[in-house]
C-alpha positions as a printed Julia matrix, in Angstrom:
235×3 Matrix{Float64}:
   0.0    0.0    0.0
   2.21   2.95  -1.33
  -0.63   5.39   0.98
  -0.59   3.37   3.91
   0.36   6.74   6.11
  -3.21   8.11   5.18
  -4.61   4.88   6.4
  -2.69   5.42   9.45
  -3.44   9.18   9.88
  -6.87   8.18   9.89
  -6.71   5.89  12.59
  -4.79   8.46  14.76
  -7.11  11.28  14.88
 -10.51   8.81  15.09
 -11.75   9.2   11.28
 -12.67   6.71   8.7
 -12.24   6.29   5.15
 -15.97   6.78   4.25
 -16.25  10.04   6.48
 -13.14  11.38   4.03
 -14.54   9.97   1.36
 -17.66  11.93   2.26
 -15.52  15.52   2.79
 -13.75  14.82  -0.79
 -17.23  14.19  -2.51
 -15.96  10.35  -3.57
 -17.52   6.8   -3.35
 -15.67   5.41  -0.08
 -13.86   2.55  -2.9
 -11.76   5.6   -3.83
 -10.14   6.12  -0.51
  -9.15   2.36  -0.32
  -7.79   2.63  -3.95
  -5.82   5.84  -3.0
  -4.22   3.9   -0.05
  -3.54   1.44  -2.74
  -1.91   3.63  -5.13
  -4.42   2.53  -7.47
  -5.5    6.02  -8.21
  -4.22   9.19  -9.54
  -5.14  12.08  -6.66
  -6.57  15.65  -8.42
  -4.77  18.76  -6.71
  -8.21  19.86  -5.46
  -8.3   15.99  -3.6
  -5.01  16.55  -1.88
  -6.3   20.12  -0.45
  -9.54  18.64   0.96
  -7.56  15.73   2.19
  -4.95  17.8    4.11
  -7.49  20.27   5.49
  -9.93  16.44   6.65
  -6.55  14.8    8.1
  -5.03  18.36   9.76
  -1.76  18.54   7.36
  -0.59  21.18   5.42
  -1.13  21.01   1.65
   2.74  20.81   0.69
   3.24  17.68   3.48
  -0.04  15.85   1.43
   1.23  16.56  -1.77
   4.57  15.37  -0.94
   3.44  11.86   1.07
   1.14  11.24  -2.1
   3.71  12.24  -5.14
   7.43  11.25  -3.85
   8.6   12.06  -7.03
   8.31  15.83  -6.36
  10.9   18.63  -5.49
  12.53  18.04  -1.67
  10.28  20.63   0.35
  12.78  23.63   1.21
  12.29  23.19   4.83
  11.56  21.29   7.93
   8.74  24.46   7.95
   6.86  23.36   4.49
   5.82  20.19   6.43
   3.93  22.05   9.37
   3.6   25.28   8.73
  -0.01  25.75   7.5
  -3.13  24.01   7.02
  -5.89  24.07   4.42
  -8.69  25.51   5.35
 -11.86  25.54   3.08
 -13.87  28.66   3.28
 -17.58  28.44   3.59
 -19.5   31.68   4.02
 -20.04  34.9    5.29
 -21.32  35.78   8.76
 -22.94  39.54   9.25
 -25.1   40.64  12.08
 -27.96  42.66  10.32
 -28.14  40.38   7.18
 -30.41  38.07   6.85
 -29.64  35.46   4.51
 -29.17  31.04   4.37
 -27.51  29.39   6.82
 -24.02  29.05   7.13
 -23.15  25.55   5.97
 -20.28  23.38   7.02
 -19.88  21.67   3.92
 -16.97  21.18   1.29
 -17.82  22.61  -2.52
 -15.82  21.51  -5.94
 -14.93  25.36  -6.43
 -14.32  25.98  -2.59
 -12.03  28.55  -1.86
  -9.12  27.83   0.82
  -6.7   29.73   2.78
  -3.78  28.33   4.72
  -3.36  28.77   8.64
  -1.09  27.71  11.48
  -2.78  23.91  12.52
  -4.32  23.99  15.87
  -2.8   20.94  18.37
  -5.61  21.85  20.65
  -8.53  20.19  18.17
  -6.9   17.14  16.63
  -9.22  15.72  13.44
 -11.61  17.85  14.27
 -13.04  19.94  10.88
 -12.12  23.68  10.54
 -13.82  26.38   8.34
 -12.91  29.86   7.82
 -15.72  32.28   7.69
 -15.57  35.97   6.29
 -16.25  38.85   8.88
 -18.2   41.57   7.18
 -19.52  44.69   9.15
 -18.66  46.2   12.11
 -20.75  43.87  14.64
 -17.13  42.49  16.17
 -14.38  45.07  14.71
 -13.19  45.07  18.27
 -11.56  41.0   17.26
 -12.22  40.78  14.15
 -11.98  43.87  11.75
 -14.59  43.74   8.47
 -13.1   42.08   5.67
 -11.55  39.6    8.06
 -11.44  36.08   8.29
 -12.13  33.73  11.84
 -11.19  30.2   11.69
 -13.84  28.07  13.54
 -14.71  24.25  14.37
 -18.47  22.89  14.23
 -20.03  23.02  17.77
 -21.62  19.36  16.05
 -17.89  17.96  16.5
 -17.24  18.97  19.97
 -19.44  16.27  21.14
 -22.64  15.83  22.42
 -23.7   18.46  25.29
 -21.13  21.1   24.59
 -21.52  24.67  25.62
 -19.2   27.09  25.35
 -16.83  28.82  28.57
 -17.25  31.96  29.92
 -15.45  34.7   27.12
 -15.06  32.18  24.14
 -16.42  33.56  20.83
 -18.94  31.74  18.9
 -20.62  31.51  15.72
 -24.66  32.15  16.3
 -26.88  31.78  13.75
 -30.55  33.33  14.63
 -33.44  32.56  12.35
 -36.47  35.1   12.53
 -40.45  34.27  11.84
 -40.26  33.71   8.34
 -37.22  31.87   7.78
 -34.12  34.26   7.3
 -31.35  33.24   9.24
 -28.66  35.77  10.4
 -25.11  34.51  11.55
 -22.45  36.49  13.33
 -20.03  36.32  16.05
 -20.34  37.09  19.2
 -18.5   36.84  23.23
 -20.16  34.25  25.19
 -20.39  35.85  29.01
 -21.18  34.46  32.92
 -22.47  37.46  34.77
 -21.43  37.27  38.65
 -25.24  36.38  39.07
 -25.08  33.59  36.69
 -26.95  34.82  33.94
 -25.74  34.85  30.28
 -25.35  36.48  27.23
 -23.72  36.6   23.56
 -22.42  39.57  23.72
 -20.51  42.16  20.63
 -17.19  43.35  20.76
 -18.13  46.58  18.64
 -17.61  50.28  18.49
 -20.72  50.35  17.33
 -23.59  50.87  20.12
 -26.65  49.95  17.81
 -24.98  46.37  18.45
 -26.4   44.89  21.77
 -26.11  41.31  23.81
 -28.39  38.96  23.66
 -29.66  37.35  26.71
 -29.47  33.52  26.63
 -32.25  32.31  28.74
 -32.29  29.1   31.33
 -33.47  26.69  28.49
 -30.53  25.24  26.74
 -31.11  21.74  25.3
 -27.69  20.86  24.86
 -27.14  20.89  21.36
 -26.45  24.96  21.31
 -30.15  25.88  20.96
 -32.04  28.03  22.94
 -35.05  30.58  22.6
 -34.74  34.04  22.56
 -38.51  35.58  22.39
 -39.58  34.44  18.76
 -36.01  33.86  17.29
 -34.47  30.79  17.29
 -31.15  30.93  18.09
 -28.37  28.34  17.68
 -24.75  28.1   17.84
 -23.12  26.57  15.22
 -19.55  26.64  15.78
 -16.24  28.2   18.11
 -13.98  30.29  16.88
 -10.79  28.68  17.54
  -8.55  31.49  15.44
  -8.3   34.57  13.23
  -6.0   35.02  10.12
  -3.03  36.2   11.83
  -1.58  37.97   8.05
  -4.58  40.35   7.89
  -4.5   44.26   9.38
């Protein structure tokens, strides 16, 4: 098996072959071929399987072409990560869900990898509008994990930012970022980091089911994902 390390990689951070083969958009037969070396691996593969397995592209490339240049350094094996990214997120807007979900003309940008979430899925999102310019500047980009694949019962700590997606009475859903806070007294809210006062917290009542849902008067509020990271190259 000339691919046996992806076989292996796999096994190390908990995934299987059909969940990659699912991410890439491929029959799970493929994968086992791959590890074969029965088949040929597009560019846009390798991407989508570096940013599933948590290497960087060049390292992926490398382990599934041997033939290729030596990388120039010990660096070009660790330095970045894949990332696909997957939407927008603007408080005001009302628009469809954010969805974490690969694409066949998905746009990527590379980041530091994050030891702290092991083979767990990360997206980048766009930050557009002012709702969170205190962190994250418009035009920016926030690097996030699906609250799905932190396991069952998450919630997030006292001060972590999180991805909240609110959907109104007839359907629109609006996603942004905001601070998740403890008052002293117990109570919480999802709260902006703006310069901009017409952006307020949102009190998260008592309910919680578990899965990041709550009720906030007629909205239905959810959140989707933590923001683990921002671009670290933009202003």
């Amino acid at each position: 098996m000339r691919n046996k390390w992806l076989k292996l990689r796999l096994k190390e951070i908990g995934k299987t072959q059909k969940a990659l083969a699912d991410f890439i958009g491929l029959p799970e037969p493929r994968i086992t071929d791959i590890i074969r070396g029965d088949r040929r691996v597009t560019a846009g593969e390798s991407e989508k399987i570096a940013a599933f397995i948590g290497w960087s592209s060049k390292k992926v490339a490398r382990m599934l072409d041997p033939s290729l240049p030596p990388l120039d350094t010990e660096l070009d094996l660790i330095d970045t990560t894949r990332v696909p990214v997957v939407g927008v997120i603007e408080a005001g807007e009302w628009r469809e869900a954010v969805e974490f979900a690969m694409d066949e003309d998905q746009p990527f940008v590379d980041v530091p990898p994050d030891p702290r979430y092991p083979g767990i899925r990360r997206f980048a999102l766009r930050v557009n509008g002012p709702s969170m310019n205190q962190l994250y500047p418009d035009g920016s980009h926030v690097i996030v994990v699906p609250a799905m694949d932190l396991g069952d019962g998450w919630r997030p700590n006292n001060g972590q930012r999180v991805v909240v997606q609110r959907t109104n009475d007839t359907g629109g859903v609006e996603t942004t970022v905001k601070e998740f806070m403890v008052r002293e007294d117990g109570q919480t809210f999802l709260v902006p980091r703006s310069t901009d006062p017409t952006f307020v917290a949102w009190p998260v009542p008592a309910f919680w089911d578990g899965d990041g849902e709550f009720e906030e008067h007629s909205d239905n509020i959810r959140v989707t994902a933590l923001v683990t990271q921002r671009l670290t190259n933009e202003p």
